[in-house]
N, C-alpha and C positions, 0 to 999 in steps of 0.2 A: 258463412257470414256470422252465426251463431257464436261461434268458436272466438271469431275477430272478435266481437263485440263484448265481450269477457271477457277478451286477455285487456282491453284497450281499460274496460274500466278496473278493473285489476292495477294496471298502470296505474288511473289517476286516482284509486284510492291510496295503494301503500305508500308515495311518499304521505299523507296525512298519518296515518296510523305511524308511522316512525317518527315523525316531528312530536308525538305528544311522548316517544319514548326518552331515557334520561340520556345522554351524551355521554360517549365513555373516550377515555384514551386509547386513541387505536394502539393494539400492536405492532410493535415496529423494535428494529436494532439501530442503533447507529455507535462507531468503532467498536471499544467494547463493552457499551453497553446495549441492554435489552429489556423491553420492557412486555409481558406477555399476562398471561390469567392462569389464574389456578380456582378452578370452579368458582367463575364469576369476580375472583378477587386479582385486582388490576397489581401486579406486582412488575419493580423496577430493579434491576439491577445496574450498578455501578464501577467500576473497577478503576484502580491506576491510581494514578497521582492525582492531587485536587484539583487542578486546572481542567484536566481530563475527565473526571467524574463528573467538576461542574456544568462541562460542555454536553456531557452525557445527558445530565438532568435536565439541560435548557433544553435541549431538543427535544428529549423524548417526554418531561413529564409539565414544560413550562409552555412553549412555544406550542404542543399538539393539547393541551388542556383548553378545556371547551371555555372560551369568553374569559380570561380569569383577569383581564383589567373589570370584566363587568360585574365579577366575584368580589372586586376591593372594594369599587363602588358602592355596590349593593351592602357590604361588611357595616360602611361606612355608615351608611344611608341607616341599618335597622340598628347599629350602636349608639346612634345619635352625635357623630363625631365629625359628620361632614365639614362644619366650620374651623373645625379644630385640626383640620387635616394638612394645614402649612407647619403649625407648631408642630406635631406630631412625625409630618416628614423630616423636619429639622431634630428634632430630637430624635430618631430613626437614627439618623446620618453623623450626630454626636456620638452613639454608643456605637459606632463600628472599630474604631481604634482599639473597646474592647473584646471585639470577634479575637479566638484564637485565629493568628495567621492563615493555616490551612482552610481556614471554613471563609474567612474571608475570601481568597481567593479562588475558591468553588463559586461564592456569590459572584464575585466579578466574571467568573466565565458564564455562570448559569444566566446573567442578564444579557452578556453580547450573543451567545448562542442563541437565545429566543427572542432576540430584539424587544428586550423589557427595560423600560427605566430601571436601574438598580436602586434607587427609590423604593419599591413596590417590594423588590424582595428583602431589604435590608427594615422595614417595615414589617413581614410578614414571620423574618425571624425575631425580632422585639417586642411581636405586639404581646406577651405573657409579662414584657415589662412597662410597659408604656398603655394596655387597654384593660379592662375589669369583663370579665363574663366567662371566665372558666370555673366549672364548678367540679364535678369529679367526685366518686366514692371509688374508697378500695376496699379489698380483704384479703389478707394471707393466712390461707392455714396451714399448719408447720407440721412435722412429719409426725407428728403423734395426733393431732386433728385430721389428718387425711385420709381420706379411703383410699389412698394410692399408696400410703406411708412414703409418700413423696410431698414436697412442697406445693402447693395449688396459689396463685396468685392474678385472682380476679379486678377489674377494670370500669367502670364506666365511665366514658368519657362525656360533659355535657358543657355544652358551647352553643352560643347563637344558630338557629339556624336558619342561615343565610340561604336562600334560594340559591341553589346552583353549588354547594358547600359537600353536598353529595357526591358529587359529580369530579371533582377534586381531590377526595382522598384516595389511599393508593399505601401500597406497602413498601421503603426502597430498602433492599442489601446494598447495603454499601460494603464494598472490601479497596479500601485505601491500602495506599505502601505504606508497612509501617506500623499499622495501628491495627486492635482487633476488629474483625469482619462482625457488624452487626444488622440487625434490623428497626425501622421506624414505623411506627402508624402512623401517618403523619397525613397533612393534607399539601397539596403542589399551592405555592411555591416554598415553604419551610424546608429548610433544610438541616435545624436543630430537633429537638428530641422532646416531643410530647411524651408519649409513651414508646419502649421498644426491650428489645433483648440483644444480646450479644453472643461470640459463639464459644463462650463459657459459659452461657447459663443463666448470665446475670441479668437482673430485669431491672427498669426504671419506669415510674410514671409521675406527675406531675400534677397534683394539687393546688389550686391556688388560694393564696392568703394574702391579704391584704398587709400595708406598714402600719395602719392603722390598727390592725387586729391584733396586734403584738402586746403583751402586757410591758416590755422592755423597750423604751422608746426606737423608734428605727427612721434612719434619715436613709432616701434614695441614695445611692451609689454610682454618680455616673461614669464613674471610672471603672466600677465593676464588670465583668463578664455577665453576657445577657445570659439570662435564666434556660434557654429553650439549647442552647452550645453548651452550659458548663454539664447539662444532661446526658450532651452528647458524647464529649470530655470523658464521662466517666465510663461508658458504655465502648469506647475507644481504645479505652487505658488500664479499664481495670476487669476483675475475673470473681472477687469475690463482695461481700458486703464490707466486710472490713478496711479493704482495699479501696475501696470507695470513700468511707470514710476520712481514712488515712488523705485522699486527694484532698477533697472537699475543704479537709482544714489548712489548705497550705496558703499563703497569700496568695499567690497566683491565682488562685482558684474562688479570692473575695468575688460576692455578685453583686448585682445594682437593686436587689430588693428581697422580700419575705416568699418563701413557700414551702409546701412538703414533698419530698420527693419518699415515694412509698418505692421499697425496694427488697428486691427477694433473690439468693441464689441457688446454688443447686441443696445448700442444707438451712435457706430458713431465709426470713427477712424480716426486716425493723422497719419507721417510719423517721427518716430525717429529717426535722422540725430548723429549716436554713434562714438565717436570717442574713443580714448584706456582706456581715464576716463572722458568723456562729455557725456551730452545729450544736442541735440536741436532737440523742437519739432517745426513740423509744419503742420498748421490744412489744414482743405479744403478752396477751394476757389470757392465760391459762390454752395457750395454743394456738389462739387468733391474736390477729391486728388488725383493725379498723384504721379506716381514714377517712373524713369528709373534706370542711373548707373550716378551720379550726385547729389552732396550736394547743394543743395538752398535754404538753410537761407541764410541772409546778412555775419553772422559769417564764415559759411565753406566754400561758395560757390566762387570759383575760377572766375576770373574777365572773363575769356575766353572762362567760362564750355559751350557749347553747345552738347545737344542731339538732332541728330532727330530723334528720338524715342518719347522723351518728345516733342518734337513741335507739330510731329502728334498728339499726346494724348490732350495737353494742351489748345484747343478748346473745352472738355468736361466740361472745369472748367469757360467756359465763360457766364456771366449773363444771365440769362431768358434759359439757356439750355434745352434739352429736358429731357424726365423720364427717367431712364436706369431699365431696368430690366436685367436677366438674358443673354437673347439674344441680348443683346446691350451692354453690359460689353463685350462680348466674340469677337462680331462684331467690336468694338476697338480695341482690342489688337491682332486683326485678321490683323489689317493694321500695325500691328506693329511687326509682326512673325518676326523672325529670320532664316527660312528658316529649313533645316535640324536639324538648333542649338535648335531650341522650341518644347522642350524635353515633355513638360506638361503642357496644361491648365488646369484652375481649376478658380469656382467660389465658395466661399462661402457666404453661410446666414446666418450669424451670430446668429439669434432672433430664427431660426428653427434647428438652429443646424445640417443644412444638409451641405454636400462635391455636389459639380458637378465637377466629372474629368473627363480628357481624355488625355491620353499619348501614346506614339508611335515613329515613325518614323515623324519625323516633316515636316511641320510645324504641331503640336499637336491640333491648335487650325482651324483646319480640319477636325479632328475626332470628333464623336457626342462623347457629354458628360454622364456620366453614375450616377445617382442620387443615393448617396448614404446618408444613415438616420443614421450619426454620433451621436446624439443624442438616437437614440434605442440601438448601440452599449454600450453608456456609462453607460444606464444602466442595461444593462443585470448583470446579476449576476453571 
């Protein structure tokens, strides 16, 4: 009886003790996609043609994602944008003509697959154009700054943090027909490109800047491609920094507003200073490149800009500096958290094709980092 009486309360403790744990995406397949863990890191894979990929993502990272109409809500509710959320779906629903074709019709399956307004997701890939609260530092150290003698290209990502925002992110491969196989940090339901790599090497992340932060007057773009796709775009299409470049300046490729896309490949990376149809690049100095939320070229940058963000950082970029490796990329951006806002560290190696994340309850760059071999995913079969 002893025995009963122990397993019984046993029962009606552990559901309690697992309700206060965070909710994850189950693992599961479905056709050819998969979605599984690599020590504790919820990773998705995708294959095939768009429709098919889309379908992939509804089900396994849209439709099995814990509550995420009550992820929008809640986005809504601590951005202060609740009222504003008709205009906002409407204008969502204006910049979709300019989704590249293929990603639009990923969104159209990823909403029928997990019975979502397409609303919500066509929303989720805009909101870096249509809402304010991305903030983000980087750093690249270049093969003469590196204790690897390889490129090192560190991350933080900081963003509202949304109760349940956790609970959300996820890492997907995508391998499209067609296009190169890459990876996204991203959080469910985006399906464009915060931060990611591709399986050349090439890395992308995403700083934001305001139109008003421009020293060059800047009108929105609604005809432009959304910010979070032409990320994508590049990471899809292209292999080196230059190649990248080369995209970015072609019309097709105009966007609907101002940011910096920090980018690095397997021999080195600049900071692309994007306005609605400009680029200015800008390299490292003396072996680093710094980034915060601020344009500094002589063209964009505002007579008044001051970051101290970038102040902290921008002693890395001073003459005779020390080597950065991994743990010294992370230790900078460590003095630069954001507090509960630094949603995600992440350092990437470009030359190995490896991810180091850690994301959480911030500050992110707190939590030990978890090595993931981007480069074996890409080429599985």
């Amino acid at each position: 009886m002893k025995h009963i009486a122990v397993s019984v309360a046993l029962l009606v403790l552990v559901p309690f003790a697992r309700a206060d744990e965070p909710k994850k995406f189950p693992a599961a397949k479905h056709n050819r996609g998969e979605l599984k863990y690599i020590d504790k890191i919820p990773v998705l894979i995708v294959k095939g043609k768009p429709a098919e990929m889309g379908e992939q993502f509804g089900v396994l990272a849209i439709k099995n994602a814990p509550d995420i109409e009550g992820l929008h809500a809640q986005y809504l509710k601590d951005a202060g944008q609740e009222k504003k959320w008709p205009f906002i779906a409407a204008m969502a629903k204006s910049l979709k003509p300019g989704f590249p074709a293929h990603i639009a019709t990923e969104v159209e399956a990823a909403a029928k697959a997990s019975n979502s307004k397409e609303e919500l997701l066509l929303f989720a890939n805009t909101v870096a154009d249509l809402t304010t609260g991305l903030g983000c530092s980087t750093v690249i150290a270049e093969k003469e700054r590196s204790s690897t003698g390889k490129p090192i290209f560190g991350r933080i990502f900081d963003w509202n943090p949304t109760k349940g925002i956790t609970e959300h992110t996820l890492v997907v491969i995508y391998k499209g027909e067609g296009k190169r196989a890459f990876a996204a940090v991203t959080i469910s339901p985006i399906a464009g490109v915060i931060s990611g790599m591709n399986d050349a090497g090439l890395c992308v992340t995403m700083n934001e800047i305001m139109l008003k932060q421009c020293k060059e007057k800047q009108e929105f773009n609604g005809k432009g491609m959304p910010m979070l796709l032409a990320f994508r775009r590049v990471l899809e299409e292209c292999s080196t920094v230059e190649e990248a470049e080369k995209l970015l300046r072609t019309k097709e490729m105009e966007r609907t507003s101002t940011t910096c896309m920090t980018i690095c490949d397997k021999n080195g990376g600049a900071v692309f200073e994007l306005t609605p149809k400009g680029v200015a690049v800008r390299k490292h100095e003396n072996g680093v490149c710094c980034c915060t939320n601020h344009f500094r070229t002589e063209k964009l940058c505002l007579d008044d800009a001051k970051c101290p963000r970038y102040e902290k950082l921008a002693p890395l970029q001073a003459k005779d500096g020390p080597k950065l490796g991994v743990k010294e990329v992370v230790a900078a951006l460590d003095k630069v958290n954001a507090g509960t806002h630094t949603l995600q560290c992440m350092v990437f190696e470009p030359s190995e094709r490896v991810l180091h994340l850690s994301y959480g309850t911030g500050p992110a760059t707190k939590i030990p980092l978890t090595k993931i071999d981007l480069g074996k995913l890409f080429d599985e079969k």
